[in-house]
MDTraj code that builds the backbone (N, CA, C; nanometers):
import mdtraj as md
import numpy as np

residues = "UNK UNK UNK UNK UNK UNK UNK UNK UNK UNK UNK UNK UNK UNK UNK UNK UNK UNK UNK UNK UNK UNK UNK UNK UNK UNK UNK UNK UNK UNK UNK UNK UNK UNK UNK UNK UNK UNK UNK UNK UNK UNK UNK UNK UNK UNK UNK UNK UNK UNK UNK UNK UNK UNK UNK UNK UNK UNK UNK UNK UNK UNK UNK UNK UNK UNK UNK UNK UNK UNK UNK UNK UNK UNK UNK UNK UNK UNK UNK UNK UNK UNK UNK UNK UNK UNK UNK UNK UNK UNK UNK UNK UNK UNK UNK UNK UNK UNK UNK UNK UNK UNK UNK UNK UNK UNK".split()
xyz = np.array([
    [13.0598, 3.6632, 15.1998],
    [12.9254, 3.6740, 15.1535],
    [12.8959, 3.8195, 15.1248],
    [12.8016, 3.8700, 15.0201],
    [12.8121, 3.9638, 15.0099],
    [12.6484, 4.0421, 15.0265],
    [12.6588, 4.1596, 15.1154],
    [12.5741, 4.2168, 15.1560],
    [12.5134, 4.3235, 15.0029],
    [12.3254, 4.2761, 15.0228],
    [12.3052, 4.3587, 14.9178],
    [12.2524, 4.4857, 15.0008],
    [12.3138, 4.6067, 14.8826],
    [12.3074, 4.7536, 14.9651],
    [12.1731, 4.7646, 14.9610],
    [12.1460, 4.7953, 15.0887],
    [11.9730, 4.8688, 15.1284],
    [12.0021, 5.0212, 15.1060],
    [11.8863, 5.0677, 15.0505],
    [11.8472, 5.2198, 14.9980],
    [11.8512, 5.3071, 15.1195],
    [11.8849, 5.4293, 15.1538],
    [11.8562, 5.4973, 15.2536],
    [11.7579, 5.5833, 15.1651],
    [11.6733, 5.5976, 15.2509],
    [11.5902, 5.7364, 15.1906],
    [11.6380, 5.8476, 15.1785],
    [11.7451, 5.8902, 15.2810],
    [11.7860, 5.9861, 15.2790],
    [11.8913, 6.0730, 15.1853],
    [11.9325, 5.9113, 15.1075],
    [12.0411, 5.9480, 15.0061],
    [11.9554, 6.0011, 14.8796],
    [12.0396, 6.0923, 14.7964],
    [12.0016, 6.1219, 14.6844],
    [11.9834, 5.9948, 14.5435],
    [11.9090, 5.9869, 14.5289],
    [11.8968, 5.8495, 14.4081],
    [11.9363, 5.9150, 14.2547],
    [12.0550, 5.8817, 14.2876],
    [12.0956, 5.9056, 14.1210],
    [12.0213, 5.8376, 13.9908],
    [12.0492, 5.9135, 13.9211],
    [11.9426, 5.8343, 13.7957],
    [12.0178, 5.8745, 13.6547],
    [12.0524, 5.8193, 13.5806],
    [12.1029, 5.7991, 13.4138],
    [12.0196, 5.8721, 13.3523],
    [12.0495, 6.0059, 13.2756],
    [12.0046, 6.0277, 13.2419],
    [12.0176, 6.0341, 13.0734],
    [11.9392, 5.9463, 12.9787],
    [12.0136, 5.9649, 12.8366],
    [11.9650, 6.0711, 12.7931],
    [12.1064, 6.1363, 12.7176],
    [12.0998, 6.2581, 12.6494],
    [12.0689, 6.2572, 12.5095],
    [11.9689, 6.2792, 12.4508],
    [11.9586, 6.2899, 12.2951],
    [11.9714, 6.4072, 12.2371],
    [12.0729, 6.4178, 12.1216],
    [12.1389, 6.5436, 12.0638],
    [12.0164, 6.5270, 11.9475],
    [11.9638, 6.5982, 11.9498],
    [11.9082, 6.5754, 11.7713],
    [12.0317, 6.6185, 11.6686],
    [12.0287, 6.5966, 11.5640],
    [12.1035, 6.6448, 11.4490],
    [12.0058, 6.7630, 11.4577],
    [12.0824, 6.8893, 11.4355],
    [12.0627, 7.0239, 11.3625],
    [12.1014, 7.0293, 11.2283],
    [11.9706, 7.0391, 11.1532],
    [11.9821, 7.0446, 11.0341],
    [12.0041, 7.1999, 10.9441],
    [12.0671, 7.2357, 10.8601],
    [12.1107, 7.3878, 10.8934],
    [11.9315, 7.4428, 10.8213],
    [11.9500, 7.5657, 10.8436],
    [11.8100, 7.6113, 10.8259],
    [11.7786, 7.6008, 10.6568],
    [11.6853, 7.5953, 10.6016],
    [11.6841, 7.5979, 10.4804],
    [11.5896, 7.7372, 10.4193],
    [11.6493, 7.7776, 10.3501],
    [11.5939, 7.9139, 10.3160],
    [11.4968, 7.8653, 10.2069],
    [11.3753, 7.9661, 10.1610],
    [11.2692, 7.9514, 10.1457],
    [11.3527, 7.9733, 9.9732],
    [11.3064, 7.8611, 9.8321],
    [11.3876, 7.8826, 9.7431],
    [11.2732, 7.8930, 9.6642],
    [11.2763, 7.9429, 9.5362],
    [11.1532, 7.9640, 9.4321],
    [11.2585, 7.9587, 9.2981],
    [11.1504, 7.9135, 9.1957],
    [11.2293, 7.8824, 9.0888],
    [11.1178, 7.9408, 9.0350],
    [11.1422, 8.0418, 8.9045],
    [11.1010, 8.1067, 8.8106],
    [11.0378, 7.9922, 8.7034],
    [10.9646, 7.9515, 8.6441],
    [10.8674, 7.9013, 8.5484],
    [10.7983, 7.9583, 8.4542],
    [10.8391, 8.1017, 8.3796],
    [10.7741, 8.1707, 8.3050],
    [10.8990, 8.1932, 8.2405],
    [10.8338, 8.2651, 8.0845],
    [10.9450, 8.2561, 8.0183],
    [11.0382, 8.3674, 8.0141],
    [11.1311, 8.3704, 7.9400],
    [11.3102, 8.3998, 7.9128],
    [11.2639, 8.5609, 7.9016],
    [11.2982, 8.6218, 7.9524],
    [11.3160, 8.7664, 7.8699],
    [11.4622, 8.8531, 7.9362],
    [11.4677, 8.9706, 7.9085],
    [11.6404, 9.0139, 7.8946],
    [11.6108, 9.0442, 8.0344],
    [11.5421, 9.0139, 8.1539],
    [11.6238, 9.0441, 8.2601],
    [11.5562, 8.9249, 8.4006],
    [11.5192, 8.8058, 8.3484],
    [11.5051, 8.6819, 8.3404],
    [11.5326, 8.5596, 8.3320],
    [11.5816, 8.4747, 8.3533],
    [11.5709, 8.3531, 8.2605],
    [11.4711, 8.2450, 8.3680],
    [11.4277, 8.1875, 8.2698],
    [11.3566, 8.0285, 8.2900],
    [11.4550, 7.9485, 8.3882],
    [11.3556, 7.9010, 8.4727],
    [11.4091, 7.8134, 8.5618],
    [11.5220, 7.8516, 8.6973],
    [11.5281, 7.9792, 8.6339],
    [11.6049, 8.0502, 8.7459],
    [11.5850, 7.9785, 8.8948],
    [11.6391, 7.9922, 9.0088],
    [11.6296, 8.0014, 9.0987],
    [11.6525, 8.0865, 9.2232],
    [11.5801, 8.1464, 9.3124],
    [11.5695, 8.2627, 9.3882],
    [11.5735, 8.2362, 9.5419],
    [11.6759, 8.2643, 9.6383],
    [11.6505, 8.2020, 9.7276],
    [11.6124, 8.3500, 9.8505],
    [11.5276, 8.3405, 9.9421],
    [11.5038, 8.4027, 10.0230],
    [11.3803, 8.5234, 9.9976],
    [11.3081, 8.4550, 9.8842],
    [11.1897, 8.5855, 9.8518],
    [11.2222, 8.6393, 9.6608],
    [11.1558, 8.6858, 9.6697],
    [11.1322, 8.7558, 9.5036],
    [11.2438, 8.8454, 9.4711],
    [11.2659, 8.8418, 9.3378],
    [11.4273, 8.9404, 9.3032],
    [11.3395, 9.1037, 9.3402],
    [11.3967, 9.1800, 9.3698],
    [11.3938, 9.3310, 9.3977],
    [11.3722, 9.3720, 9.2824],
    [11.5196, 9.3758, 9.1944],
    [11.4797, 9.4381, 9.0616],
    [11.3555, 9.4170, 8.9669],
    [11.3049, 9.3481, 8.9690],
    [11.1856, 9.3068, 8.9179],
    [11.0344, 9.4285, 8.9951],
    [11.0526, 9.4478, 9.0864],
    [10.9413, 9.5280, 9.1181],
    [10.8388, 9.6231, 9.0094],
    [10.9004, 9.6782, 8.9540],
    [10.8050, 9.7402, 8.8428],
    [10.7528, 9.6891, 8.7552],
    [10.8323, 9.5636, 8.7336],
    [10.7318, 9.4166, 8.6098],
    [10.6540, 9.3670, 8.6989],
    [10.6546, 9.3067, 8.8311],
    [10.5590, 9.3144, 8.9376],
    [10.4200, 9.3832, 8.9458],
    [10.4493, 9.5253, 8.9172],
    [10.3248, 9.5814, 8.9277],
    [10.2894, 9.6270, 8.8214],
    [10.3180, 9.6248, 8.6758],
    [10.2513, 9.6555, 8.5950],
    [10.1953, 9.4635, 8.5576],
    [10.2851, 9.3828, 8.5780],
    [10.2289, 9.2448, 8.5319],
    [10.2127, 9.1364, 8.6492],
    [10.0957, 9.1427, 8.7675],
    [10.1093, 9.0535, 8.8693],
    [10.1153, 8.9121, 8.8336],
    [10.1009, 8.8734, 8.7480],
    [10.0868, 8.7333, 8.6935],
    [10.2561, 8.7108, 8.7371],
    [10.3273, 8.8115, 8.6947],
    [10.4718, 8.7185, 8.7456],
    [10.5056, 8.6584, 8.8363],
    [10.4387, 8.7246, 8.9757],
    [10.4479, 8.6346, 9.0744],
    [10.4481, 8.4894, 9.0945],
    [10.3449, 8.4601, 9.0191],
    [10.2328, 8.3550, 9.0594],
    [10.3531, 8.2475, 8.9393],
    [10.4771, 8.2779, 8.9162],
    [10.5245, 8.2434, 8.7852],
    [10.7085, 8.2099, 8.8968],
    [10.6621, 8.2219, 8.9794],
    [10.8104, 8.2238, 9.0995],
    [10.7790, 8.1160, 9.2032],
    [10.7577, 7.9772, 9.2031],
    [10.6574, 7.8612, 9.2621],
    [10.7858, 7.7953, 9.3308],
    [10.7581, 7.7886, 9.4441],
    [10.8657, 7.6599, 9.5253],
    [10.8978, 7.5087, 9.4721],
    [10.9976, 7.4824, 9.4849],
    [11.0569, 7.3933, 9.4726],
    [11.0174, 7.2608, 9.4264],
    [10.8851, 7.2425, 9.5407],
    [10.8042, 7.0838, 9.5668],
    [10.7051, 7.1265, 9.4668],
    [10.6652, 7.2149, 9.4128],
    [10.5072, 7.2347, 9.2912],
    [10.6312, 7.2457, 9.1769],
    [10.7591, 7.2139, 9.1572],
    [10.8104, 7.2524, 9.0064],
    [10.7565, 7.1114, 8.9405],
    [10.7590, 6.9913, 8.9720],
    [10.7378, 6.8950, 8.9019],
    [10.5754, 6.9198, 8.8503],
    [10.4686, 6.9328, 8.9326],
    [10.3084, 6.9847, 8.8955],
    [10.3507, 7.0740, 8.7881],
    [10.3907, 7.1827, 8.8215],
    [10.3855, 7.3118, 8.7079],
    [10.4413, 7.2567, 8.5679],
    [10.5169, 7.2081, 8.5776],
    [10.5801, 7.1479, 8.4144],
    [10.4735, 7.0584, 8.3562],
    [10.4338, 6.9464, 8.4653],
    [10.3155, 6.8794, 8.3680],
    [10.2141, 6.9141, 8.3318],
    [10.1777, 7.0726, 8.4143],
    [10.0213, 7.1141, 8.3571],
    [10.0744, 7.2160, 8.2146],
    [10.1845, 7.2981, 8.2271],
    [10.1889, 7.4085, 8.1366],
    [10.1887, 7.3482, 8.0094],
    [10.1823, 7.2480, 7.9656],
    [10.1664, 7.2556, 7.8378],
    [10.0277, 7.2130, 7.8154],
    [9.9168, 7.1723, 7.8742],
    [9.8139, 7.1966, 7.8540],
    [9.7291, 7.3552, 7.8332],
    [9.7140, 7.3596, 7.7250],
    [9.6425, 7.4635, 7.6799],
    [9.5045, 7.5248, 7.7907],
    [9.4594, 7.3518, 7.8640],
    [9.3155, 7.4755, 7.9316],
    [9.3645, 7.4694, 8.0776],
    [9.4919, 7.4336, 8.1083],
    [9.5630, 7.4641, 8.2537],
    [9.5889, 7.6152, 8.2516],
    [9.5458, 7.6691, 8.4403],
    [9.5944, 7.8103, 8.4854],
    [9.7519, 7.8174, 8.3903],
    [9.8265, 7.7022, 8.4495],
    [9.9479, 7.7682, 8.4435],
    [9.9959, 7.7775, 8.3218],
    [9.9468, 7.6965, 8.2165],
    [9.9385, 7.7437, 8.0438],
    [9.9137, 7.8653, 8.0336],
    [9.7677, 7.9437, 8.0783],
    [9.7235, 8.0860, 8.1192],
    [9.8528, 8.1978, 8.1620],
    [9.8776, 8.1212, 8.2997],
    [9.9521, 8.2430, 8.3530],
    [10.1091, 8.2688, 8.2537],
    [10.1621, 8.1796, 8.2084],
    [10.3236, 8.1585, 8.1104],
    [10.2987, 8.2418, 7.9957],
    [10.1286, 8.2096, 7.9156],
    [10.1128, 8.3190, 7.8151],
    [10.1095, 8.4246, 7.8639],
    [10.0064, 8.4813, 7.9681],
    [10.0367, 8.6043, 8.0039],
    [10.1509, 8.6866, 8.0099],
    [10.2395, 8.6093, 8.0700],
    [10.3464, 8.6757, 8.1240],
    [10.4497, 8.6633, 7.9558],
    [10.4226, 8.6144, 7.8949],
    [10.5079, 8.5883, 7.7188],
    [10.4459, 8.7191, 7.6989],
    [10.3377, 8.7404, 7.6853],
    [10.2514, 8.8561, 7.6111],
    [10.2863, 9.0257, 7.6736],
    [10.3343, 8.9684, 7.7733],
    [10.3831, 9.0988, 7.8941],
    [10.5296, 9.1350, 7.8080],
    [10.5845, 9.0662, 7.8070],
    [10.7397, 9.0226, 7.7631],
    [10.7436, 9.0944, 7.6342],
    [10.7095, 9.0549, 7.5804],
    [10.6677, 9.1109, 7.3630],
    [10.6452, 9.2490, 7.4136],
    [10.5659, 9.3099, 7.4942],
    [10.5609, 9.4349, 7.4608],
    [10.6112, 9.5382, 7.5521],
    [10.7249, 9.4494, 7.6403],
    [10.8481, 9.5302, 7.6836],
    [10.9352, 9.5706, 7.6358],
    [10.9947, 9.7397, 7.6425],
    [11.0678, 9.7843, 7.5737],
    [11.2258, 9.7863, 7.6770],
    [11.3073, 9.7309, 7.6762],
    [11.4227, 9.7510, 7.8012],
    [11.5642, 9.7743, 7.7166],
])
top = md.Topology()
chain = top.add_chain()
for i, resn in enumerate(residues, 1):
    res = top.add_residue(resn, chain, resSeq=i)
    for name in ("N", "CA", "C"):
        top.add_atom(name, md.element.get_by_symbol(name[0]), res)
traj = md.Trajectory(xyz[None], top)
């Protein structure tokens, strides 16, 4: 016959503990894709990962609109469907930055 084991208090009560690993997903760096147009030290659609190109700094500050022309990833689909509307910002900001372009000398 078989004796069922009685608990001592005194024993340590083991306990199962489940371990959950999450998946580590590797980090994803912050990416921007250019949306303004082509010029000789440029191109459309570019992509930029980890912040704004360096070399660009002086088109930066004579033309801030470029910034605003370097949009993450998840707004590229928005930005394409508004820019070709004529009374959309981002129609606005693409001419700007065309009009910047024409009267760069490089």
């Amino acid at each position: 016959m078989s004796k069922a084991k009685e608990s001592n208090p005194e024993e340590p009560v083991l306990k199962k503990e489940k371990v959950v690993k999450e998946a580590s997903a590797p980090i994803q760096a912050d990416v921007f894709i250019y949306v303004g147009p082509t010029s000789k030290r440029l191109t459309r659609y570019a992509s930029f990962t980890n912040g704004l190109p360096t070399h660009l700094e002086e088109h930066f500050t004579a033309c801030p609109v470029l910034r605003k022309l370097f949009i993450p990833v998840e707004e590229f689909m928005q930005f394409e469907q508004h820019v070709t509307d004529s009374s959309s910002v981002e129609y606005m900001l693409f001419q700007k930055a065309s009009d910047y372009f024409k009267g760069v000398k490089e």
